[in-house]
C-alpha positions in Angstrom: 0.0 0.0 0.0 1.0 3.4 -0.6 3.1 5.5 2.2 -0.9 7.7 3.3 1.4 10.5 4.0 2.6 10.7 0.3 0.4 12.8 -1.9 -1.2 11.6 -4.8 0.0 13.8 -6.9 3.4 12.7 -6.4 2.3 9.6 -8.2 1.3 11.2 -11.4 5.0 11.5 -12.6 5.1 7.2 -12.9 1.8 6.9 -14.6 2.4 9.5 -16.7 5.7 7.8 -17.8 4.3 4.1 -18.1 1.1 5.7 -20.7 4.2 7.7 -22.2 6.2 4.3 -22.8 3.2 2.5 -23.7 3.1 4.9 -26.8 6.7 5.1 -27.3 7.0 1.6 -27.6 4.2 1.4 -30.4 5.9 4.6 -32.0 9.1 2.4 -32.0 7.2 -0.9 -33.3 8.1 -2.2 -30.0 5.6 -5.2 -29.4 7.2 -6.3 -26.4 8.1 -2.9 -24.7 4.5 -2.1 -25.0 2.8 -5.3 -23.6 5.5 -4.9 -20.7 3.1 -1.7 -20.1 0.4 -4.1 -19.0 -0.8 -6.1 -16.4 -0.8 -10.0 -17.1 -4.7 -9.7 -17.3 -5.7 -6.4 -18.9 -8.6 -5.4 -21.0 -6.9 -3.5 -24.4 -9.5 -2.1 -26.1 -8.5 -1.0 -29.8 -9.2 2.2 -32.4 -11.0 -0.6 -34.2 -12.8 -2.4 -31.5 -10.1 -5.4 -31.1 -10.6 -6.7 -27.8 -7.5 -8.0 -26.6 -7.5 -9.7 -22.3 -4.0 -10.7 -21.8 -1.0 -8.9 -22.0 0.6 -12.4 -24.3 -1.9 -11.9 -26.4 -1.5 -8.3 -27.2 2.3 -8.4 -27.5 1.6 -11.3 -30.8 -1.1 -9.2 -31.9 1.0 -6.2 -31.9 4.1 -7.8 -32.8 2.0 -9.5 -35.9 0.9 -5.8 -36.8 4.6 -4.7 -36.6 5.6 -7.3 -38.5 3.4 -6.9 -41.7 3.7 -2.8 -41.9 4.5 0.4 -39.9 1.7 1.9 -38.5 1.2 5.7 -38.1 2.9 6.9 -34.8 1.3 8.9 -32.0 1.0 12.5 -31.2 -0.3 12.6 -27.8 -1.4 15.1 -24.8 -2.5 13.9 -21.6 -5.5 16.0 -20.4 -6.4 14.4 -16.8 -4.5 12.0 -14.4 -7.2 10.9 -11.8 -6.9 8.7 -8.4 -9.4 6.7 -7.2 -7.3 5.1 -4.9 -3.8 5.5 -3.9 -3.5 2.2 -5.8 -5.8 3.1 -9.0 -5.4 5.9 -11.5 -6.9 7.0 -15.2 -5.1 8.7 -17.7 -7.1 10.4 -20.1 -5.8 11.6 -23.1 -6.1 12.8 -27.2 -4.0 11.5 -29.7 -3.2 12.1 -33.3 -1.2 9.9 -35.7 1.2 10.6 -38.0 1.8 8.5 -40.9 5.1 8.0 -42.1 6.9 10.8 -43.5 3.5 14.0 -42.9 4.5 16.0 -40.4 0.4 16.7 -40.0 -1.9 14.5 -37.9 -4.3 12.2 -40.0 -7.7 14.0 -38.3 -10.2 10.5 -39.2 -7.2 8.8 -36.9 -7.7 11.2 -33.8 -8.6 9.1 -30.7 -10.2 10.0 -27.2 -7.7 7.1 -25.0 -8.7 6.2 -21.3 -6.0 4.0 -19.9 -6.5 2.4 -16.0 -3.3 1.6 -14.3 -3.1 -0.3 -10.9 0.0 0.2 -8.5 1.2 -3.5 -7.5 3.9 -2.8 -5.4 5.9 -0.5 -6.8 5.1 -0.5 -10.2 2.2 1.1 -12.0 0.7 -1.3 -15.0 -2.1 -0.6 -17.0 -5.4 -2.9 -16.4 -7.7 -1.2 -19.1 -7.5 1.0 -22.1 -9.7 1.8 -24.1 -8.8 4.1 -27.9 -12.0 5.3 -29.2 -12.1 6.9 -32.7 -12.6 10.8 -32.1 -15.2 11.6 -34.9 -17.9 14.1 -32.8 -20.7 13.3 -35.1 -22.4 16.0 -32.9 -19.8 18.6 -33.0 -17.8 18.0 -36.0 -15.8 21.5 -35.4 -13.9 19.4 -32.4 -12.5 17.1 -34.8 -10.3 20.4 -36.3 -10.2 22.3 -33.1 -8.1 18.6 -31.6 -6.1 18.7 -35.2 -5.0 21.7 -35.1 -4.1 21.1 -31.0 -2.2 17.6 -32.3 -0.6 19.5 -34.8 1.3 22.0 -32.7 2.5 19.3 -30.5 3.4 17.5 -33.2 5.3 20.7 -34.6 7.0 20.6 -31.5 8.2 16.8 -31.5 5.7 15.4 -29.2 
């Protein structure tokens, strides 16, 4: 259990970095370094709906992806880290792809990404993420207002 002296916002810092690696390691093709973000049992919900429960099986999912092609690579902001316990936080987050060689995001690629990571000892592993295709059918200005956002960050390397 967590020191109950220890603010949670101290914790942010290492569940920022294991969502940051997560992505890194697709950006690098990195099937293994990614499922190594995971807990053994975790629910990996893809942009497609893919449903993935183990981390095994996402790493030769991934790795199978990899292996046939180089997908786009993520542009990313975190907008919210959340507790609900000193154990249990959410990451939410926008991201933007680039495909190889555009230095633009590809806006029908934009995602909304909600990624639950659970603190087991001393290492924070995500349990649940979910990437939902960011198309606001309701508000279809969003989609260019979160390009344009992507963009910058993009412009700027992240």
């Amino acid at each position: 259990m967590a020191d109950a002296k220890r603010p949670l916002f101290l914790e942010e810092r290492p569940v920022r970095e294991v969502y940051e690696r997560l992505l890194s390691a697709w950006n690098s093709y990195d099937a293994v370094g990614m499922a190594n973000c995971c807990a053994d049992e975790c629910t990996f919900i893809a942009f497609d709906g893919t449903q993935y429960f183990f981390r095994k099986e996402l790493e030769q999912a991934v790795a199978t992806i990899f292996k046939d092609h180089q997908p786009p690579r993520y542009v990313h902001k975190i907008r919210e880290i959340s507790f609900f316990s000193p154990e249990v936080a959410q990451v939410f987050a926008i991201v933007g792809m680039l495909r190889n060689g555009d230095s633009s995001v590809d806006p029908s690629l934009n995602a909304i990404q909600l990624a639950t990571l659970r603190k087991k000892g001393k290492e924070w592993r995500v349990i649940s993420f979910q990437n939902t295709p960011a198309r606001f059918d309701q508000n279809p200005e969003l989609v260019e207002e979160m390009t344009q956002e992507l963009n910058t960050l993009a412009r700027r390397g992240g």
